[in-house]
C-alpha positions in Angstrom: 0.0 0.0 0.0 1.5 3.1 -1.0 2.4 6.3 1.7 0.4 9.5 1.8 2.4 12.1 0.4 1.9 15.7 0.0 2.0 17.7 -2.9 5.3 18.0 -3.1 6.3 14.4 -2.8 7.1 13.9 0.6 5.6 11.4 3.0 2.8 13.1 4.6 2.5 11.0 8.1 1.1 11.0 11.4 3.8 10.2 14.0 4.3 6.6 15.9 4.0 7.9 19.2 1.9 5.2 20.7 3.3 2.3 22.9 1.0 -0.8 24.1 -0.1 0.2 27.5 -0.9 3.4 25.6 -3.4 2.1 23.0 -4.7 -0.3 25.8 -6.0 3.2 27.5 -7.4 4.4 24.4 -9.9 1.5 23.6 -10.6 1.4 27.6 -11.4 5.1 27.5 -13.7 4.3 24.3 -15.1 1.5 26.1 -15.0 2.1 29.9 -17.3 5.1 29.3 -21.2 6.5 29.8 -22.1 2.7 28.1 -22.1 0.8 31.2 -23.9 3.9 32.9 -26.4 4.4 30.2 -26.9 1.3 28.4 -28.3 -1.3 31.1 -31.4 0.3 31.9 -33.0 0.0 28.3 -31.4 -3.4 27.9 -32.8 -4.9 31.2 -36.0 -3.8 29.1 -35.5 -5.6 26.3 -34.3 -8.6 28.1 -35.5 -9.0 31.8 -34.1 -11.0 33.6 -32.0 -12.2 30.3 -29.9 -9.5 30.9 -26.8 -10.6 31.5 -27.1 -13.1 28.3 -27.2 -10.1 26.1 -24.1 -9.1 27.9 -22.2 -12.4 27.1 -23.3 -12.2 23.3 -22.6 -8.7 22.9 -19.3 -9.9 24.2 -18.9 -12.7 22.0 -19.5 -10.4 19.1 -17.6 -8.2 20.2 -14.7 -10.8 20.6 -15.3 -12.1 17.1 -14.6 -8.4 16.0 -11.7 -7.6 18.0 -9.7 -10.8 16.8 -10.8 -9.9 12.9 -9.6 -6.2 13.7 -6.6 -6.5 15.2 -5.9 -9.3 12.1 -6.5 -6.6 9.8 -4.8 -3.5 11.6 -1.6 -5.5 12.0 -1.8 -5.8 8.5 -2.5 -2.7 7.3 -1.4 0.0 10.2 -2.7 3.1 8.4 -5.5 5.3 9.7 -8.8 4.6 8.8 -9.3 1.2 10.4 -11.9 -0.7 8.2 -12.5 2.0 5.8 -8.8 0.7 4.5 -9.2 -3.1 5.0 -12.3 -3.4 3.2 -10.8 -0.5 0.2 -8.2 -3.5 0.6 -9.6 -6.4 0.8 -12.9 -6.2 -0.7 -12.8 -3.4 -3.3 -13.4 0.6 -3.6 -16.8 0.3 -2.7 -16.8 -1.9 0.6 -14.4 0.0 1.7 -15.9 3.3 1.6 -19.3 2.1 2.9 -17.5 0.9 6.2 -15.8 4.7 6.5 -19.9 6.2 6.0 -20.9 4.2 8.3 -18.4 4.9 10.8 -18.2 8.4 10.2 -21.9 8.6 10.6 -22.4 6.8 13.2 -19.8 7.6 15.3 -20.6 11.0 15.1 -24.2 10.2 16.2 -21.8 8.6 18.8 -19.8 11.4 19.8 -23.3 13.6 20.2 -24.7 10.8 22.7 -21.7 11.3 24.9 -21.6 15.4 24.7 -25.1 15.4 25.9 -24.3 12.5 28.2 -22.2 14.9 30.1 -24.0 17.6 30.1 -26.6 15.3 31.7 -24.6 14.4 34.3 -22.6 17.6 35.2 -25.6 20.0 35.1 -29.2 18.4 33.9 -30.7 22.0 33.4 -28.2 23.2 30.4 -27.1 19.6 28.8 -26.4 21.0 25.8 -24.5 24.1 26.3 -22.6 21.5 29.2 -22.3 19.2 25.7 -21.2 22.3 23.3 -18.9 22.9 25.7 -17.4 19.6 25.9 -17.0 19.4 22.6 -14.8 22.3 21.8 -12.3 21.5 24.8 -11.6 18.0 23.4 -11.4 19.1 20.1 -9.1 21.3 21.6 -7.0 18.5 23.7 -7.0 16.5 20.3 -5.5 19.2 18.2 -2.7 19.6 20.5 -1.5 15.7 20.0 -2.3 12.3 20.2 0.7 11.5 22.7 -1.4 14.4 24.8 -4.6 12.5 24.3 -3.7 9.0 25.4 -2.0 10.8 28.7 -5.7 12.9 29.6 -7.6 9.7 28.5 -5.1 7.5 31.3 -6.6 9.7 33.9 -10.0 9.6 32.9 -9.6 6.0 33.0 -8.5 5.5 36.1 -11.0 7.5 38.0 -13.7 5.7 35.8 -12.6 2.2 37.2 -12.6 3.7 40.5 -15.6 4.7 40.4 -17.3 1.2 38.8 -15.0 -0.2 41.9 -16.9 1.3 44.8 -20.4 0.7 43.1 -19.8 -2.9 42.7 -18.0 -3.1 45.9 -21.1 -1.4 48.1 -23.6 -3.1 46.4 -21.9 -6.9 46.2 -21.0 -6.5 50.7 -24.7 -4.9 51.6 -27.0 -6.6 53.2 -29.9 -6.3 50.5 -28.1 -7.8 48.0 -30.0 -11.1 46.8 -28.3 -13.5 44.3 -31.3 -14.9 43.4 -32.3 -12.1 41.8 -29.8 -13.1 38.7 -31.9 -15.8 38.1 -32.6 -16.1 34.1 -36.9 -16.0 34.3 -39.6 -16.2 32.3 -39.7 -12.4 31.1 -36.5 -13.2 29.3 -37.1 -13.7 25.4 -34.6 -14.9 22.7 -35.8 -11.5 21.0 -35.1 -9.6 23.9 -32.0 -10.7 24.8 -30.6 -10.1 20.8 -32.3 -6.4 21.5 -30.4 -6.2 25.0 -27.1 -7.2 23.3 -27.4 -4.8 20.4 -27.7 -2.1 23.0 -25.0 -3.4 25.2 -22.7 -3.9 21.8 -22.8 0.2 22.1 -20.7 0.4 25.6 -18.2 -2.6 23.8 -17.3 -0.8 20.4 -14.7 1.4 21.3 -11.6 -1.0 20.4 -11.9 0.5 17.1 -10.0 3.2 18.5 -7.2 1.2 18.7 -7.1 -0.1 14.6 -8.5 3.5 13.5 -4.8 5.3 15.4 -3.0 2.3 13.8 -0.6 5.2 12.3 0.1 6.6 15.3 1.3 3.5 16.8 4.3 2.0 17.4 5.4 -1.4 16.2 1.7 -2.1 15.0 2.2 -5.7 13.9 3.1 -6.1 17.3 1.2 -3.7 19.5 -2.3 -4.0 17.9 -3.1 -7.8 18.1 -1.7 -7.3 21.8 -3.6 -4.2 22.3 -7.1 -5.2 20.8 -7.7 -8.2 23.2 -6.7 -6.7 26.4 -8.4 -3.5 26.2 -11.7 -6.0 25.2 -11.0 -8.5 28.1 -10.5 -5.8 31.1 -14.0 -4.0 29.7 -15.9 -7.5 29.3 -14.8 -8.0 33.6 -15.7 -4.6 34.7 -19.6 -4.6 32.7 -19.9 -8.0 34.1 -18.8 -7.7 38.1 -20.8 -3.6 38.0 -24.0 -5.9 36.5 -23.9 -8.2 38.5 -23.7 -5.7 41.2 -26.8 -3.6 39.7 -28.8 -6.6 39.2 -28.1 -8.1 42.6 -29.6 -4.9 44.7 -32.1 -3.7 42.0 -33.4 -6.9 40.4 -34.6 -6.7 36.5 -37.7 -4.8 37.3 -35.7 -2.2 39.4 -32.9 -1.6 36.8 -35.8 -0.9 34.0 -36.9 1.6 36.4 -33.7 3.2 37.2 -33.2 6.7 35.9 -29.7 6.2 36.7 -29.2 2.6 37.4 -25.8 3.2 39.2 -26.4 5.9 41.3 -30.3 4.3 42.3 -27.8 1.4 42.8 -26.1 2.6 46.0 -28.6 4.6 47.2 -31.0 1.5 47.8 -28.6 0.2 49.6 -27.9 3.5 52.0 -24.5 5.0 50.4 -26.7 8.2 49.3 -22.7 10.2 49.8 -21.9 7.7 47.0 -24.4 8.6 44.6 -22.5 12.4 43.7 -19.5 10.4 43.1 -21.2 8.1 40.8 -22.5 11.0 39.4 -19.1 12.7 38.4 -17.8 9.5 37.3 -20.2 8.9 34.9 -19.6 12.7 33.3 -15.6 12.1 33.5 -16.4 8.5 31.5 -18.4 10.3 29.1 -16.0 12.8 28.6 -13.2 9.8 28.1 -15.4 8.3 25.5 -16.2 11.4 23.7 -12.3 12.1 23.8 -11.6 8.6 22.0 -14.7 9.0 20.0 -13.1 12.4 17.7 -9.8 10.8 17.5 -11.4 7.4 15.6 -13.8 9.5 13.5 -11.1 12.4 12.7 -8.6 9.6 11.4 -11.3 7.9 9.2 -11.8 11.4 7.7 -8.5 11.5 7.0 -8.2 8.6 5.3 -11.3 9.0 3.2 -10.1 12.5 2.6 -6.9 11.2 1.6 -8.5 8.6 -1.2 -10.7 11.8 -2.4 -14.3 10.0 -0.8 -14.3 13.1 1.1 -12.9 16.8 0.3 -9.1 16.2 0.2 -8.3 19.6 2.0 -9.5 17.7 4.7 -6.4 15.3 4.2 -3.5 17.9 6.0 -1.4 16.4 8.7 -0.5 19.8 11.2 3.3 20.2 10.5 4.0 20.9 14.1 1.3 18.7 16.7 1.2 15.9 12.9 -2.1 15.7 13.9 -5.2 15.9 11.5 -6.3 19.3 11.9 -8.7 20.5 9.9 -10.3 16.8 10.2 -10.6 17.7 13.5 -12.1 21.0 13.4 -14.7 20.0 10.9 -15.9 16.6 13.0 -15.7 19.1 16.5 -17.9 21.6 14.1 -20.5 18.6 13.3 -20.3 17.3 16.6 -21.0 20.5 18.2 -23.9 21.4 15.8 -25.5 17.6 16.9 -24.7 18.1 20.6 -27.2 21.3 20.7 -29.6 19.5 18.8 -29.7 16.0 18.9 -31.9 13.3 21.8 -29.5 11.5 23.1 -31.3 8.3 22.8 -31.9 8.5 19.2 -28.3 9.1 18.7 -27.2 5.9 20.7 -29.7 3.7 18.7 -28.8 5.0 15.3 -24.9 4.7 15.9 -25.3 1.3 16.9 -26.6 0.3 14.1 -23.9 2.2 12.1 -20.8 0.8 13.9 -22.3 -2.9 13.5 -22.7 -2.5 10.4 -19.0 -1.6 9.9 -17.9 -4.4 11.7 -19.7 -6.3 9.4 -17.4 -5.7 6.5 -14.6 -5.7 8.8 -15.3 -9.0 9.6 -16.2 -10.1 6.0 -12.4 -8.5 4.9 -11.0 -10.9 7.5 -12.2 -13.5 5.8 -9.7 -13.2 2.7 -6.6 -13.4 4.5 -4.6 -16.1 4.1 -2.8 -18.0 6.6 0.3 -15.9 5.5 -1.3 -12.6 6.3 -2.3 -13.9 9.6 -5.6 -15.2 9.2 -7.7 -15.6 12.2 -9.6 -19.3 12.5 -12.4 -19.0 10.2 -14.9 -19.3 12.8 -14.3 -16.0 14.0 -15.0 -13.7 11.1 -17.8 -15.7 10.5 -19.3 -15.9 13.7 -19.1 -11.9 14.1 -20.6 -11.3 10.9 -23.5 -13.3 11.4 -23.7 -11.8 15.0 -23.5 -8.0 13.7 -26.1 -8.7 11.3 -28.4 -10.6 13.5 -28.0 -7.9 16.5 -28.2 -4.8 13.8 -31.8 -6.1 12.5 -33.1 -6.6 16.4 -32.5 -3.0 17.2 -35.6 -0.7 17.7 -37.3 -0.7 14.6 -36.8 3.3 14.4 -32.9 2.5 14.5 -33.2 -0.4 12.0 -34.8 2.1 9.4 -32.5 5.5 9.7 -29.5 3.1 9.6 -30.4 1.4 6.5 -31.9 4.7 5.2 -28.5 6.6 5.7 -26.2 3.9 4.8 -28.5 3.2 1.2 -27.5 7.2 0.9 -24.0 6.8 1.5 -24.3 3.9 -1.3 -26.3 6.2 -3.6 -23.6 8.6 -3.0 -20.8 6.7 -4.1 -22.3 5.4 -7.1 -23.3 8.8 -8.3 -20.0 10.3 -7.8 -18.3 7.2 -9.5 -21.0 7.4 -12.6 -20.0 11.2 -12.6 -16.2 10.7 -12.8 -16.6 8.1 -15.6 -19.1 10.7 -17.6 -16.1 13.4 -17.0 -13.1 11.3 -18.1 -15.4 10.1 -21.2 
């Protein structure tokens, strides 16, 4: 695959800045953010009881696309994650539906976790708290990624901290019940593929990790290394802080739960707790949100590099080698969706975006060959069946602006391509 290069020839390159522990922090910031607070209310409505099965098969999915990404990143460590392994792999075309699609709905994405903070840190102005946000990240993330992954390893650590006292008060009360994990009739196979579909929102953020694959070092190396153990230590904290939830509120509790954490401790009398779950949640927010512009600013890049997108947007900052004006146009966007948007209808629209993009990440995995560093061919296939499968049991209202926006992204493409071919003939 040939370098970038700028007009005059020479390389035009982020810098490999990034070490494993490093990336590691990155997908856990992505990952280890508002999800877990946000995303097991509406799933304990989909699935009951069933709960924590969505959580294991959002898991597994998320597993199956892990191992396929970090296949592909080690292969190909450009920016751009699957935007590049499908261009790759599976043609123009693929390629560039798997950067709409994470554009899109990681954008959507970024919105959700703007307003999720301004929830959090001041309910009455969410989205002037959001705007806010926004801008300062944008802001962090022009300065450097090196700057980035250090802000991100604090955010990270007061996150787990945080997760750490919940589960901790809640597992050693006295009204926690055990029994109340028990797997009952209010759990449905369709529920619990809704519940993981949801859940697969608070797992996606390993991406991160493939998507700075320029900006790391050693990436045949550090990727594959990265990719599982940012997954793994996510998969153990969701698990133990459900458990946690479920064992004090019980399925019918969590549905209730405005804000399943912080009702969490209070039913079991830690009400000085529940300010402290409170900031956490806005500083995990703001961690994912931080992770969130870096993945969808380098998949601009690379688009903008290959002309999908307007190539101005392709410059590399001679002094931070950052992607700046990437950056200021996806903080613009954002910005513009984080005084607007509904938070929920973001979170169910960028789901189905980001599994569809896995989708043709896993289908690209597929063509390796042993000598590229194939993963078993279970893998691939199992997560593109599973992105599929939990893409189509998403609310139905998620299920048709996803397909609606992605069919545009396709009409798009075609029409540009039909109008290159009618200009060069």
């Amino acid at each position: 695959m040939s370098k970038p290069s700028t007009a005059s020839g020479v390389p035009d390159e982020l810098q490999r800045r990034l070490g494993v522990s490093d990336a590691v922090v990155v997908g856990l910031g992505a990952m280890i953010g508002a999800g877990i607070f946000a995303a097991l209310a509406p799933a304990a409505h989909a699935a009951g009881s069933g709960l924590l099965l969505g959580l294991a098969l959002a898991a597994v999915v998320a597993y199956c696309n892990a191992t396929s990404s970090a296949r592909l990143a080690a292969r190909y460590p450009a920016s751009g994650g699957t935007y590049v392994y499908g261009r790759e792999r599976l043609g123009d075309f693929w390629g560039y539906l798997a950067g709409w699609g994470f554009v899109v709905g990681k954008t959507a994405s970024c919105a959700a976790m703007a307003l999720t903070v301004g929830s959090y840190a001041w309910p009455g102005q969410a989205h002037a708290v959001a705007v806010a946000a926004v801008v300062a990240l944008t802001a962090v993330n022009y300065a450097g990624v090196h700057k980035s992954a250090l802000l991100t390893r604090v955010i990270v650590a007061v996150v787990l901290a945080v997760l750490a006292a919940v589960a901790i008060t809640a597992l050693t009360s006295g009204t926690s019940d055990t029994a109340r994990l028990h797997i009952g009739s209010d759990a449905s196979f369709g529920g619990v593929l809704q519940a993981a579909g949801l859940l697969f929102f608070a797992f996606a953020g390993y991406a991160r990790i493939a998507t700075l694959g320029e900006e790391v070092r050693n990436p045949e190396r550090t990727i594959p290394r990265a990719i599982p153990l940012a997954l793994g230590i996510t998969l153990v904290v969701y698990t133990v802080v459900a458990i946690a939830v479920l064992t004090v509120l019980g399925p019918k509790g969590l549905v209730d739960a405005a804000a399943p954490l912080s009702d969490a401790v209070k039913a079991v009398g830690a009400d000085r707790l529940a300010p402290v779950v409170r900031v956490g949640a806005a500083v995990a927010a703001l961690g994912s949100l931080l992770a969130l512009i870096l993945g969808v600013s380098r998949t601009t890049l690379a688009m903008a590099r290959d002309h999908h997108l307007p190539h101005a947007l392709a410059a590399v900052h001679p002094r931070f080698k950052v992607p700046h004006r990437a950056e200021l146009v996806v903080g613009a966007v954002v910005a513009i969706l984080a005084a607007t948007a509904d938070v929920r209808g973001a979170i169910g629209f960028s789901s189905f975006g980001v599994l569809a993009y896995y989708a043709i990440a896993n289908t690209s995995a597929w063509t390796l060959t042993p000598a590229e560093g194939r993963p078993n061919r279970i893998i691939p296939a199992v997560g593109l069946i599973g992105c599929l499968v939990l893409a189509f049991a998403l609310p139905t209202f998620s299920v048709i602006s996803g397909t609606a926006v992605i069919a545009l992204g396709a009409a798009v493409h075609w029409a540009r391509r039909a109008l290159d071919a009618h200009s060069a003939s």
